[in-house]
C-alpha positions as CSV (number, residue, x, y, z in Angstrom):
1,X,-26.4,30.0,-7.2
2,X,-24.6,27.1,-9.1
3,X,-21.8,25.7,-7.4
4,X,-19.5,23.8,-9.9
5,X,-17.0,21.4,-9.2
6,X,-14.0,20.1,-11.2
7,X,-12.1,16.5,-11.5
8,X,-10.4,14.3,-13.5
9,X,-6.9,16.3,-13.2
10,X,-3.6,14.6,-12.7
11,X,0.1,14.0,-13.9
12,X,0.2,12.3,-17.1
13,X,3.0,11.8,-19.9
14,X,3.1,13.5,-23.1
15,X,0.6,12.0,-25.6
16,X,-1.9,10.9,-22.7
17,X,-5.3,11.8,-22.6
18,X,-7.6,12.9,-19.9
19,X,-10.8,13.2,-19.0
20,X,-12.1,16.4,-17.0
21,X,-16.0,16.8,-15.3
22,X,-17.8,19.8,-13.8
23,X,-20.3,19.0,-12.2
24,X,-22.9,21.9,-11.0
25,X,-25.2,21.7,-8.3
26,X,-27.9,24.2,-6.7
27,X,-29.5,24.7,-10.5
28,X,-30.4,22.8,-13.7
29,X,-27.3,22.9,-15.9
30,X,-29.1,23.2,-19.3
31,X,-30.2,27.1,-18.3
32,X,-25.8,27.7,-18.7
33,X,-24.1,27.7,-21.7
34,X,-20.3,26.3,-20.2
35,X,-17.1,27.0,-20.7
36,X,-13.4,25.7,-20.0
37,X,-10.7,27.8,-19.2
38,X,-6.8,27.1,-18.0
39,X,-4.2,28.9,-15.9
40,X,-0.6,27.9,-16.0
41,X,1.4,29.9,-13.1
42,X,2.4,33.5,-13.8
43,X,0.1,33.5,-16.6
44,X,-3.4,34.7,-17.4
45,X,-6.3,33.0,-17.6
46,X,-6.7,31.2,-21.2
47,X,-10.2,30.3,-22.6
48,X,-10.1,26.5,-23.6
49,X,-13.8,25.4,-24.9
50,X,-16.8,25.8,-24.8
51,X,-20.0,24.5,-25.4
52,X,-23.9,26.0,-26.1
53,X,-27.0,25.1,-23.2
54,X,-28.4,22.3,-25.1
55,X,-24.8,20.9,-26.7
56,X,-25.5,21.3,-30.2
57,X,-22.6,24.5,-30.3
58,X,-19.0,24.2,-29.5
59,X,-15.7,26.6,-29.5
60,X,-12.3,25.7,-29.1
61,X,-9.0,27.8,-28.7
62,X,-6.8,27.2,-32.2
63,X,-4.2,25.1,-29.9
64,X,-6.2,22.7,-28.6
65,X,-8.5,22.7,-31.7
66,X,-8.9,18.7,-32.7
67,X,-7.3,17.3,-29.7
68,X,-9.9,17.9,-26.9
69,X,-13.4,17.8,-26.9
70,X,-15.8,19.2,-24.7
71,X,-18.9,17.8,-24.1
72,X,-21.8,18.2,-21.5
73,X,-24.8,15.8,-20.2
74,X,-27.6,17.6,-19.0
75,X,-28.8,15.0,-17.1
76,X,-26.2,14.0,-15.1
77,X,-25.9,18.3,-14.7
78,X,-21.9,17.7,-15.6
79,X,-19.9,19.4,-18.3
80,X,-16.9,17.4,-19.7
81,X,-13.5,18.2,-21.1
82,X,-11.9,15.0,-23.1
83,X,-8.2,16.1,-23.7
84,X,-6.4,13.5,-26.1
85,X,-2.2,14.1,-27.2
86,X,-1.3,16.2,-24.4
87,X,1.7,18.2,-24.3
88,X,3.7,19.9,-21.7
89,X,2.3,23.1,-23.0
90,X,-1.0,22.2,-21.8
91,X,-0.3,22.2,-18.0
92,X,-2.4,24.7,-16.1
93,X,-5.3,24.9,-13.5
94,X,-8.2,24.1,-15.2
95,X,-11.5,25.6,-14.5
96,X,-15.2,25.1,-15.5
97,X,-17.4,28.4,-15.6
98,X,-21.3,28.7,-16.5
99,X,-22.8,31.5,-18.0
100,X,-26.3,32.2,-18.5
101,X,-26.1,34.3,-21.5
102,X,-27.6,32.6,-25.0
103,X,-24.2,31.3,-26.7
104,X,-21.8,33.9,-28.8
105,X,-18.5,35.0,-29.3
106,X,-18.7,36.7,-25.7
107,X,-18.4,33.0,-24.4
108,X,-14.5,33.1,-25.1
109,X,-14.4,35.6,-22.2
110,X,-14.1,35.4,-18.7
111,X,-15.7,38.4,-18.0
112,X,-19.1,36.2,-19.5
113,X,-19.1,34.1,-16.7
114,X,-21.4,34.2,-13.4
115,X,-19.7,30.9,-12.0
116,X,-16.5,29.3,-11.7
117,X,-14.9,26.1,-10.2
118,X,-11.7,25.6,-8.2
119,X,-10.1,24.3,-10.7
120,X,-8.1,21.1,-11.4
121,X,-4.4,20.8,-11.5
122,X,-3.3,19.4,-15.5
123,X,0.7,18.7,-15.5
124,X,1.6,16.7,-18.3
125,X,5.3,15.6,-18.1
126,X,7.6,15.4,-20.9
């Protein structure tokens, strides 16, 4: 079992940036590949990022493709989300998954995902 964790959320103006971590517990993070996914009420769940086992492989949605960055530290077993120029569009639950399926296009799919977070409230204010 991994139990992931999520912070880093808030209420921020447009243009901000934040800075979200997952971190897991229970098992290694570098067996997962990780991914980021958002919910805004009434909606469904939106793939975000996401990011290979060992970092070196990343995949974004197209609208939030050069403004965030995600990121993970094996060490410190915590995934990362760095979100830079947000706009009001971007507010959602956001949620941290891990997967332990080798990376591919499956990993923009929640249906690839063995664990997820809470989540962490995003509202960004215009």
């Amino acid at each position: 079992q991994v139990q992931l964790v999520e912070s880093g959320g808030g209420l921020v103006q447009t243009g901000d940036s934040l800075r979200l971590s997952c971190a897991a517990s229970g098992r290694t993070l570098n067996n997962y590949g990780m991914g980021w996914f958002r919910q805004a009420p009434g909606k469904e769940r939106e793939f975000v990022a996401a990011i290979n086992k060992s970092g070196g492989t990343t995949t974004y949605v197209d609208s939030v493709r050069g403004r965030f960055t995600i990121s993970r530290d094996n060490a410190k077993n915590t995934a990362y989300l760095q979100m830079n120029v947000l706009k009001p569009e971007d507010t959602a639950v956001y949620l941290c998954a891990a997967t332990s399926e080798s990376y591919s296009s499956r990993y923009r799919y929640t249906g690839t995902y063995d664990y997820w977070g809470q989540g962490t409230q995003v509202t960004v204010s215009s």
